[in-house]
Structure formats: structure tokens, C-alpha cells
C-alpha positions in Angstrom: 0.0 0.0 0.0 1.1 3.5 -1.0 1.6 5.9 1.9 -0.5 9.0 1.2 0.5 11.9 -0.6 2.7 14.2 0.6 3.9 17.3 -0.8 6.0 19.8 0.6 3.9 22.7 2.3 1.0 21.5 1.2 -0.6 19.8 4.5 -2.8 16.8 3.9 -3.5 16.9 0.1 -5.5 14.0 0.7 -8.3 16.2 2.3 -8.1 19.2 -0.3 -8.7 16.8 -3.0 -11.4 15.1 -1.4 -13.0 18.5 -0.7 -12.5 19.7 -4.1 -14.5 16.7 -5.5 -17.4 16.9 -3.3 -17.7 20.6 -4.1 -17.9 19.5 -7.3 -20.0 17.1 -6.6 -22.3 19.2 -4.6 -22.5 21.6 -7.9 -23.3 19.1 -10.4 -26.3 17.4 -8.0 -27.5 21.1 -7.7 -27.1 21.4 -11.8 -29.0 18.1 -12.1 -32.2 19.4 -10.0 -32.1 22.6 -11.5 -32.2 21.2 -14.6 -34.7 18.3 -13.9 -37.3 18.9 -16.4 -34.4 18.5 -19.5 -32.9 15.5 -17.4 -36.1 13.7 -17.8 -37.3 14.5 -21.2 -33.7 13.1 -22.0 -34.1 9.7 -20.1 -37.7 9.6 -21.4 -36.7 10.1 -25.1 -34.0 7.6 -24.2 -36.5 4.7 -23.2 -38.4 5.4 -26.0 -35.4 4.8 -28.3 -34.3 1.6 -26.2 -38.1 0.5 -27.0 -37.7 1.1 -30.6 -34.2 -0.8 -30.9 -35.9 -3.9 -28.9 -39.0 -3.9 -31.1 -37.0 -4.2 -34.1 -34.7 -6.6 -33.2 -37.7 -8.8 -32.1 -39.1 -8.2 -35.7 -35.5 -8.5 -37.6 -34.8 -11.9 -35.8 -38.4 -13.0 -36.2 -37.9 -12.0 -40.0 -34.4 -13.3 -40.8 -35.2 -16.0 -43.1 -36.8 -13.8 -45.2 -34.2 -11.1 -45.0 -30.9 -13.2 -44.8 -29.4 -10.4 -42.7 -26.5 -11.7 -40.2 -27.0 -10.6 -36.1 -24.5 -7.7 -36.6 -26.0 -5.9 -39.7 -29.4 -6.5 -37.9 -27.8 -4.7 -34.9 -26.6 -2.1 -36.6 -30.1 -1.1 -38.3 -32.4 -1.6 -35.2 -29.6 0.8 -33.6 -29.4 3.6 -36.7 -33.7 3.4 -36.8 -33.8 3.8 -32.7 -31.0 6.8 -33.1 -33.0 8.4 -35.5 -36.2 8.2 -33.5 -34.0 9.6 -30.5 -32.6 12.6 -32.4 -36.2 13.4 -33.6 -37.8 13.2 -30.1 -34.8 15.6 -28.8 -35.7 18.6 -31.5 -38.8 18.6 -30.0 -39.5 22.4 -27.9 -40.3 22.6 -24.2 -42.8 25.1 -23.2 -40.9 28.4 -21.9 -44.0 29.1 -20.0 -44.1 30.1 -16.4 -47.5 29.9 -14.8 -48.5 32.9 -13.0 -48.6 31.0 -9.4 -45.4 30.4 -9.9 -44.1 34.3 -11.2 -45.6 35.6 -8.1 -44.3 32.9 -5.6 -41.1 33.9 -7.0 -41.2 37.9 -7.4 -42.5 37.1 -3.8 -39.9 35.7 -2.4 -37.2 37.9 -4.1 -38.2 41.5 -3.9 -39.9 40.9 -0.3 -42.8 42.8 -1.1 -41.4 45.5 -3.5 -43.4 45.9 -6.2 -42.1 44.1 -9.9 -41.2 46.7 -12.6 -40.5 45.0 -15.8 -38.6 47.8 -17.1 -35.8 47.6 -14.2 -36.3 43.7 -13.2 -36.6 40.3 -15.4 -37.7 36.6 -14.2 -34.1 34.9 -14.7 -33.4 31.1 -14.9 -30.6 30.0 -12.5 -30.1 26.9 -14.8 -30.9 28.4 -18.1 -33.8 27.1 -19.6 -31.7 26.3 -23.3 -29.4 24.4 -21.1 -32.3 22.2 -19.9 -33.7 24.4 -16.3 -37.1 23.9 -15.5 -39.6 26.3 -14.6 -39.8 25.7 -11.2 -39.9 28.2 -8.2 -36.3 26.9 -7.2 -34.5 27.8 -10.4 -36.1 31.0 -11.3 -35.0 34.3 -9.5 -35.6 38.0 -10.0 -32.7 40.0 -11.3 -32.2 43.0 -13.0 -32.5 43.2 -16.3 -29.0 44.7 -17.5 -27.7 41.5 -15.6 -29.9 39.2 -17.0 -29.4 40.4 -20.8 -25.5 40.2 -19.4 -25.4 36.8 -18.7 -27.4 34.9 -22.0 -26.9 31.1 -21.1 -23.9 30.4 -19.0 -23.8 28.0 -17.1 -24.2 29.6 -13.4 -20.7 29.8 -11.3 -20.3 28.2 -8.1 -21.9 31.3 -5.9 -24.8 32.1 -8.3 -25.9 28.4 -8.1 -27.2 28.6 -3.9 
């Protein structure tokens, strides 16, 4: 067994690594929920494609008298059709719409009773919505709007994401 790491003036490296992972960590769990509505479409759209490949394998091996098509090449159709299928179920739009319970709930919370101008303040994603974000109360915030137009769709930093 190795002893642990030790570098010169750098105490216990062992514990800033591990530290530095689970921020990490921490930030791409947060990501994930923020981002829950395109995380499921995605798995969803998946399944569907999985579906599609078994269905026509099971038809390709039911039919492979007829078509004299070796395993592989049947393979490799039943995965191009179900890749297809995939890639057209991905184009598809989610709705940018934020219902109005859930606009007030979050101009609420944010300007603590202020009133919402829409010519100094926008509704923001934290986990912008072309990156996947939902529309729920937990990644939507009130900012102002030279910010907001500032930022487009980056990815949020570290502090922007609590």
C-alpha cells in the first residue's frame, strides 16, 4: 500500500482533493435538479429509443429467413432506426411558460414585497432554460435586467448556483 500523498507545504492533500471533489459534486447534483425537467425529457426520449431498438430486433430476428441479414447488420439497423427516433424526439421544444402561481411565488420571495417593474427587473433562470432548467420556483430568480441580458446562457458559477 502506498503511503498518502505528501507534498512539501502542502498539508494533507488527501483532504483538499477530497474536498474539491465533493464541491464538485455538490454543484453538479444542484445542476441536475435545476435542470430536472431536460434531465427527464432526456431519459424519457431515451426509453423510447431503447423500446424502438428492442421492437426491431424482435421483428428482424423474427424475419431473418426472409431477409438473410446476419446478427450484426441487424444490430446495426435496429440501432441507426432507434437513433433516429431519439434525435427526432430531442428537437422537440419545451414550453418556456411560467405559470403565474409560480411568477408571483417567485417575485414574492425575491423583492420581499417590492413591487415588480418590468422595465428595471426580469424573471431569470438560474439553470438556463436552453441548457435544460425547469420552470420551477427553485431555479427561477428576480434579477435586473441589464444582468440578466449580461449573462445569455452560461452556465451559473459556483456562488450564483445557492
Amino acid at each position: 500500500m502506498q503511503p498518502p500523498l505528501n507534498i512539501t507545504g502542502i498539508p494533507n492533500v488527501d483532504w483538499v482533493i477530497f474536498i474539491t471533489g465533493a464541491v464538485i459534486c455538490l454543484y453538479w447534483l444542484r445542476a441536475l435538479r435545476l435542470a430536472r425537467e431536460g434531465a427527464r425529457l432526456f431519459l424519457l426520449n431515451l426509453l423510447k429509443a431503447m423500446i424502438v431498438f428492442c421492437i426491431l430486433m424482435a421483428v428482424l430476428t423474427a424475419m431473418r429467413l426472409q431477409t438473410h441479414l446476419l446478427p450484426s447488420q441487424e444490430q446495426i439497423m435496429a440501432g441507426f432506426a432507434a437513433l433516429l427516433f431519439f434525435g427526432h424526439w430531442q428537437t422537440k421544444r419545451r414550453s418556456r411558460h411560467i405559470s403565474k402561481a409560480t411568477r408571483r411565488a417567485v417575485i414574492e420571495r425575491d423583492l420581499k414585497g417590492q413591487k415588480f417593474d418590468s422595465e428595471k427587473y426580469h424573471v431569470d433562470h438560474v439553470w438556463p432554460h436552453s441548457r435544460g432548467g425547469s420552470n420551477t420556483a427553485d431555479n427561477l430568480r428576480v434579477i435586473e435586467k441589464r444582468t440578466n441580458l449580461q449573462k445569455g446562457a452560461k452556465r451559473p458559477r459556483m456562488r450564483d448556483m445557492w
